[in-house]
C-alpha positions as a Python dict, from the first residue, in 0.01 Angstrom:
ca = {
    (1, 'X'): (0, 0, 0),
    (2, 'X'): (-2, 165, 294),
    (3, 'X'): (-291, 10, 587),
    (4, 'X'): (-403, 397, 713),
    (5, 'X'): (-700, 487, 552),
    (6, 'X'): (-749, 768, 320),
    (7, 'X'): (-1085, 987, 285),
    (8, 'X'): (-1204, 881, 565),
    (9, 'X'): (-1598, 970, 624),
    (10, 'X'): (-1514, 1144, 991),
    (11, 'X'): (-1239, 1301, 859),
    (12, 'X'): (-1423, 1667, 919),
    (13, 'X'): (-1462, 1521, 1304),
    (14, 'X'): (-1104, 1460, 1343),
    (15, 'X'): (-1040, 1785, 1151),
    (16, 'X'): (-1268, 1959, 1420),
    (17, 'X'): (-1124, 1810, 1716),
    (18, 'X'): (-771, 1868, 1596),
    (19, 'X'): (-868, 2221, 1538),
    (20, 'X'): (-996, 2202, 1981),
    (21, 'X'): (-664, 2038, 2044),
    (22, 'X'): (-461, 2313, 1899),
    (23, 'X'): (-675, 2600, 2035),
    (24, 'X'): (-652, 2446, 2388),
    (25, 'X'): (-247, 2459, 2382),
    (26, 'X'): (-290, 2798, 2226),
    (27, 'X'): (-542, 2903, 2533),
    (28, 'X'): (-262, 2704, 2827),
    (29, 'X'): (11, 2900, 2640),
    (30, 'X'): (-174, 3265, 2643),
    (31, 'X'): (-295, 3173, 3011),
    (32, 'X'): (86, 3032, 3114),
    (33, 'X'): (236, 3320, 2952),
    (34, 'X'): (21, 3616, 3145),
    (35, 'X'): (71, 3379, 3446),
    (36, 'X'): (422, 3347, 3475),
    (37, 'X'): (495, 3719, 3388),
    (38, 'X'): (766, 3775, 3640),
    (39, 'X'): (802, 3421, 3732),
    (40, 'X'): (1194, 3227, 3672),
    (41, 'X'): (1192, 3122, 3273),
    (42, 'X'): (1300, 2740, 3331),
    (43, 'X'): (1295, 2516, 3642),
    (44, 'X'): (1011, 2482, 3909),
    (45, 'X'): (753, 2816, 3917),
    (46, 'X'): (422, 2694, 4115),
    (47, 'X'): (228, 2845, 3838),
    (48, 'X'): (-79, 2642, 3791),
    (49, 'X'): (-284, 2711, 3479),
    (50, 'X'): (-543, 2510, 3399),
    (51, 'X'): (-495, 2288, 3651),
    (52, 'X'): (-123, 2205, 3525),
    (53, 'X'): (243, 2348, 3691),
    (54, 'X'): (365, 2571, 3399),
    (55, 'X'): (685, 2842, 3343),
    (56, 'X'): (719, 3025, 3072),
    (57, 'X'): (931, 2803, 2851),
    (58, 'X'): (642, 2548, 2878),
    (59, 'X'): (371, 2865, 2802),
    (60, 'X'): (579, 2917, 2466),
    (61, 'X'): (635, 2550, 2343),
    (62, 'X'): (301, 2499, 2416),
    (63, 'X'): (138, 2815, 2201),
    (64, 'X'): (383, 2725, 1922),
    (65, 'X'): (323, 2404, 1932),
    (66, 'X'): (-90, 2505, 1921),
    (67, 'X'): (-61, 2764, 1672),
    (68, 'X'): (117, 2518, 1416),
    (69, 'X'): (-185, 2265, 1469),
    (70, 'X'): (-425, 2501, 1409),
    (71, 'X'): (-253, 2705, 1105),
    (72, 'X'): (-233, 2340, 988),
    (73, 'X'): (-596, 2245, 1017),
    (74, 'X'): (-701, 2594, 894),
    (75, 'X'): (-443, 2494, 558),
    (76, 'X'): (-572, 2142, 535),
    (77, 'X'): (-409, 1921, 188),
    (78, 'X'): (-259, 1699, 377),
    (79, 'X'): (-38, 1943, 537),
    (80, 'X'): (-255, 1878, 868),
    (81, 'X'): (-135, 1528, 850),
    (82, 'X'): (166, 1578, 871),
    (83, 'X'): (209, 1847, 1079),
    (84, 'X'): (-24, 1655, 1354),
    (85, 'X'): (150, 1367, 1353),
    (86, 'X'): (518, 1510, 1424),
    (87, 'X'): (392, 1737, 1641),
    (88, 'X'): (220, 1478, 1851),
    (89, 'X'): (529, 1227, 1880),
    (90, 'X'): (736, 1531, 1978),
    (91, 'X'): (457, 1597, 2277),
    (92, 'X'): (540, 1228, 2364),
    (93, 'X'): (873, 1261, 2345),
    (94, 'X'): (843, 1593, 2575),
    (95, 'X'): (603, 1463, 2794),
    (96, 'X'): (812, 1132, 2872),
    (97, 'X'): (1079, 1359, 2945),
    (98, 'X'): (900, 1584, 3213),
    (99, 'X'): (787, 1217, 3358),
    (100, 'X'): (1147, 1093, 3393),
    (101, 'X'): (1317, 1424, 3556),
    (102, 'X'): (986, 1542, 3729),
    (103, 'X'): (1140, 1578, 4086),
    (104, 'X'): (1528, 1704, 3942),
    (105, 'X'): (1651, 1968, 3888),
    (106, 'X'): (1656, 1890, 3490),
    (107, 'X'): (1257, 1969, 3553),
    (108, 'X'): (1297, 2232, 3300),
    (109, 'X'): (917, 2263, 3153),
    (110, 'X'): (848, 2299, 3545),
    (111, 'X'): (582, 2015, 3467),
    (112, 'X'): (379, 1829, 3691),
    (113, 'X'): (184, 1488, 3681),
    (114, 'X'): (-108, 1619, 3543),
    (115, 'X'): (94, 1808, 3262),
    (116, 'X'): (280, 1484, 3172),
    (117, 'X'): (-79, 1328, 3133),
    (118, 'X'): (-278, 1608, 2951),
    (119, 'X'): (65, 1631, 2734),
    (120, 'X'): (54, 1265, 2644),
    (121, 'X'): (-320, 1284, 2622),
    (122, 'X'): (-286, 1592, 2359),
    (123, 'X'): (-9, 1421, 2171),
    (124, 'X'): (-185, 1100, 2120),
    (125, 'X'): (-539, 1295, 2006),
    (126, 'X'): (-311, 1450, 1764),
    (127, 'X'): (-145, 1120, 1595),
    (128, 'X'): (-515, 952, 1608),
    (129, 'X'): (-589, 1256, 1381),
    (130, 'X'): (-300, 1230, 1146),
    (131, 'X'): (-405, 823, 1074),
    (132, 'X'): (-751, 925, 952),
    (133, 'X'): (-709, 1300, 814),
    (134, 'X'): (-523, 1202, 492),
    (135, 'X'): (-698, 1258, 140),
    (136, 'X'): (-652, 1197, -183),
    (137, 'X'): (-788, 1217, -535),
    (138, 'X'): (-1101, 895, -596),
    (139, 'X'): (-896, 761, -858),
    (140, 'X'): (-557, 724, -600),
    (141, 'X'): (-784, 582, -301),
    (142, 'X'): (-896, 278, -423),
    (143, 'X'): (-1175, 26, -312),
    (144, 'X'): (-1336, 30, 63),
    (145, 'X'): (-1138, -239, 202),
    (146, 'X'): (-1461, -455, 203),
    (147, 'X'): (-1496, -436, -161),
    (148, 'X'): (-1102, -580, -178),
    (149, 'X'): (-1192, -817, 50),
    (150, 'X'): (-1549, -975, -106),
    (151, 'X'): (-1766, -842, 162),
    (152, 'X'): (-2047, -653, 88),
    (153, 'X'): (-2069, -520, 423),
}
């Protein structure tokens, strides 16, 4: 049996700020892609949106990435659960990589610090969100794990 819990009670909280965690990258992307009109695609622009360096390869990542989370949400059945938590270890994964070659020339999302940490910081929101979004039928869920355990509380 798996320990994450299903039909949670905050589950429509976690939908909801899932659903502001995918609009946000949605907004950076719109705002990084008017932005960086003009600008080199890869590498080092000076673009600041948001308060983050961007380029336009990081603008479109970051909308896809967005719009995916929030069709996902929008779709719900457990689709959102999935979808959030891939999604969030491959921000992770892409954020640990703008940390390690920030100040190469392999800088290709053009990121800064404070990219790395609002793209770790959007990645982990997301795979919070995946642990306690997952439902399923009453019969399939089970007992509250204090009911399992004796407790009555």
């Amino acid at each position: 049996m798996a320990h994450n819990p299903v039909n949670h009670p905050l589950r429509p909280i976690y939908r909801v700020v899932g659903f502001i965690t995918g609009g946000y990258l949605v907004a950076f992307g719109i705002l990084g892609l008017i932005n960086t009109a003009g600008e080199p695609f890869a590498n080092e622009t000076g673009v600041r949106v948001l308060g983050q360096e961007t380029n336009m390869l990081w603008s479109i990542i970051t909308l896809i990435v967005g719009g995916l989370v929030l069709l996902g949400t929008v779709i719900g059945r457990n689709l959102d659960v999935a979808i959030d938590k891939y999604l969030g270890w491959a921000l992770l994964v892409l954020g640990s990589y703008s940390l390690a070659v920030i100040r190469t020339d392999a800088n290709f999302f053009g990121a800064s610090v404070s990219t790395v940490v609002v793209t770790y910081i959007a990645g982990l929101l997301l795979i919070t969100i995946s642990l306690y979004s997952k439902v399923v039928p009453a019969a399939e869920a089970g007992s509250p794990r204090q009911v399992r355990e004796g407790r009555t509380a």
